[in-house]
N, C-alpha and C positions, 0 to 999 in steps of 0.2 A: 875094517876102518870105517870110522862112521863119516857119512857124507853129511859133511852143511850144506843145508839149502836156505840160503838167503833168499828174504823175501826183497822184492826191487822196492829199491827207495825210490818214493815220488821225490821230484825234480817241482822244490819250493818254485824258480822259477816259470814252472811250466801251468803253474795253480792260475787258475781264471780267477780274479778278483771281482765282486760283487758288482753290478750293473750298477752305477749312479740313477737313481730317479731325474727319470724326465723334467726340465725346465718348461714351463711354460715358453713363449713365444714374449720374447721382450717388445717388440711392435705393440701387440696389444696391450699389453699392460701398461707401457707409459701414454697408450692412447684413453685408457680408463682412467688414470689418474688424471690428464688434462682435462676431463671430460667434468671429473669429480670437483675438482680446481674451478672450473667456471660454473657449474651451477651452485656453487658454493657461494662467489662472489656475486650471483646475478642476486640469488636469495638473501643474502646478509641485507641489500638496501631494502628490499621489500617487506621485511622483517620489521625494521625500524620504522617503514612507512606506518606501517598498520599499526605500531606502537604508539606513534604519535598522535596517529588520526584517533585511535581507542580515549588517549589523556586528554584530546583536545575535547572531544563526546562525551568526557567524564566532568569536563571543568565545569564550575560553575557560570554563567553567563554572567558577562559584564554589568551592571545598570548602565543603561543607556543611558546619554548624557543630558539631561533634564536644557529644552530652548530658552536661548537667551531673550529675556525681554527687547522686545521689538518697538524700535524710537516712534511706530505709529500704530502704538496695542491700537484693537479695535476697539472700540469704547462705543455706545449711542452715538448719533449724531445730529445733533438738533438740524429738523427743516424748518422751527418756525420763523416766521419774519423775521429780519433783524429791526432794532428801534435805531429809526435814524431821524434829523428833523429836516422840513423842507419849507426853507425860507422862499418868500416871494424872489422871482427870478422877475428883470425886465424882459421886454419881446425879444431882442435880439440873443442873449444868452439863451434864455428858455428854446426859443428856436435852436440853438446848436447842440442843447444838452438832449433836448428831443431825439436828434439826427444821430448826435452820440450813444444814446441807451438803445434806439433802437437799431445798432449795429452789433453791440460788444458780443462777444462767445459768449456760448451757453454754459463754458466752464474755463477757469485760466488753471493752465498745467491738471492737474488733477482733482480740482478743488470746482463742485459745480456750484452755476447760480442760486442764490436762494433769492426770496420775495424782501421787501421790504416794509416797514409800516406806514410810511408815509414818504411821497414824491418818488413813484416809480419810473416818473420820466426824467429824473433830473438824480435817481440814488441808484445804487445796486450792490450787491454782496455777494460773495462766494467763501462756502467753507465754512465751517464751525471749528475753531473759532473765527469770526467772520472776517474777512477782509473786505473793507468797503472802501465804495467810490461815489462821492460827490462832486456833482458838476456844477456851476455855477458861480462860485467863491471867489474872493476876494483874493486876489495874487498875495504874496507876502513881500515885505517893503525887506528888501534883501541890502548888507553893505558890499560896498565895491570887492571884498575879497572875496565872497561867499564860496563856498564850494557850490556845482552842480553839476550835473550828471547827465550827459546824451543816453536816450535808451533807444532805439529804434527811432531816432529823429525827431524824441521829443526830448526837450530838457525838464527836469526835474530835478527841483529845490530839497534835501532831507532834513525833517526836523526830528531830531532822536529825542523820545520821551520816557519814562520808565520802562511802560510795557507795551508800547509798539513804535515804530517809525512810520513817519507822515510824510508823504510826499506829495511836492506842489507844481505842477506844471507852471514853470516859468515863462515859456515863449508862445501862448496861445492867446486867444481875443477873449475867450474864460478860462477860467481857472478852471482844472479838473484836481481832487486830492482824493490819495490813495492811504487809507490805511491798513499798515500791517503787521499784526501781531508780533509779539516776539519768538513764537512758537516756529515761528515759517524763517525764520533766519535771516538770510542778506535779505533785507526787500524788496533790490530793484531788479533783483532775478522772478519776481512775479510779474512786473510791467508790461514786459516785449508785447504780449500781445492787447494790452490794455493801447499801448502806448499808437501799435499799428489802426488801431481801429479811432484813437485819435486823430491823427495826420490824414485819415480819409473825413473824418469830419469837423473836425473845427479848425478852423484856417491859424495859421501863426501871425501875430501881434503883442503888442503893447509894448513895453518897454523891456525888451532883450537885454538880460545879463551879456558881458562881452566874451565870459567864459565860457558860455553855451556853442557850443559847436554842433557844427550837421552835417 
């Protein structure tokens, strides 16, 4: 009788299943990816910086914006004399306009003295176009309303004429008048120091407006 000899069946459940591949270590890896994540964001602005600064290095330049004219272009300046005329003065005027001329500044605000052509002791001028002072003169016969004007404790009469205003010392023993272009604007903002160097030399008289105030 023939013997079976079975061979032994492997036992499926005894079979070793295939080893899975190793996983990296999850720590490191979300520690790469945050890593990746921030130079990413640090880079993206610096990216754009240099993009900007490259268009800004490529633009064409602006034209600079061409100066406005200036209300005192420089222009020449005339220093010569100014033409003024100088009537006989009595002793007692001539004496104050004396004391007067040889006080006044060498310049009123920014405007210096120039020479005159005739009666430097009794004329004087500053500025091109020139503003002049005449000492000596004849008051002006004013009506009871008149306007006039305290400047530094002298009064002064305005006569507006096309192209300057003339002003007349009202309350002195002579008349001092000041002419001033229209260029130079309010006039009696030239006086203050005209006006001081009056009150140290020629004393106040004649017939005082009653609107002159001191």
């Amino acid at each position: 009788m023939d013997r079976i000899t079975q061979s032994p069946v492997e036992d499926p459940a005894g079979e070793q299943p295939d080893e899975a591949p190793a996983e990296a270590p999850r720590g490191r890896d979300g520690t790469n990816r945050r890593a990746a994540l921030i130079a990413t964001v640090i880079a993206l602005p610096v990216t754009l910086l240099v993009a900007v600064l490259v268009l800004v290095q490529l633009a064409p330049d602006a034209p600079a914006p061409e100066p406005s004219p200036s209300a005192t272009a420089a222009r020449p300046q005339s220093t010569a004399p100014v033409e003024m005329a100088a009537p006989a003065l009595a002793a007692r005027p001539a004496t104050l306009c004396r004391a007067l001329l040889s006080q006044l500044p060498p310049t009123v605000r920014d405007l210096p003295q120039r020479a005159v052509t005739a009666g430097p002791e009794q004329n004087a001028a500053y500025g091109d176009p020139a503003i002049s002072l005449a000492c000596g003169g004849a008051e002006p016969a004013l009506p009871p309303t008149s306007d006039v004007y305290s400047v530094n404790k002298v009064c002064w009469y305005a006569d507006e004429q096309p192209d300057a205003t003339v002003l007349t010392t009202v309350d002195r023993e002579t008349a001092i008048v000041v002419r001033v272009p229209r260029e130079y604007g309010a006039a009696l903002q030239w006086v203050p120091p005209i006006s001081d160097t009056i009150v140290a030399s020629v004393p106040s008289g004649g017939d005082i407006p009653a609107g002159c105030s001191r």
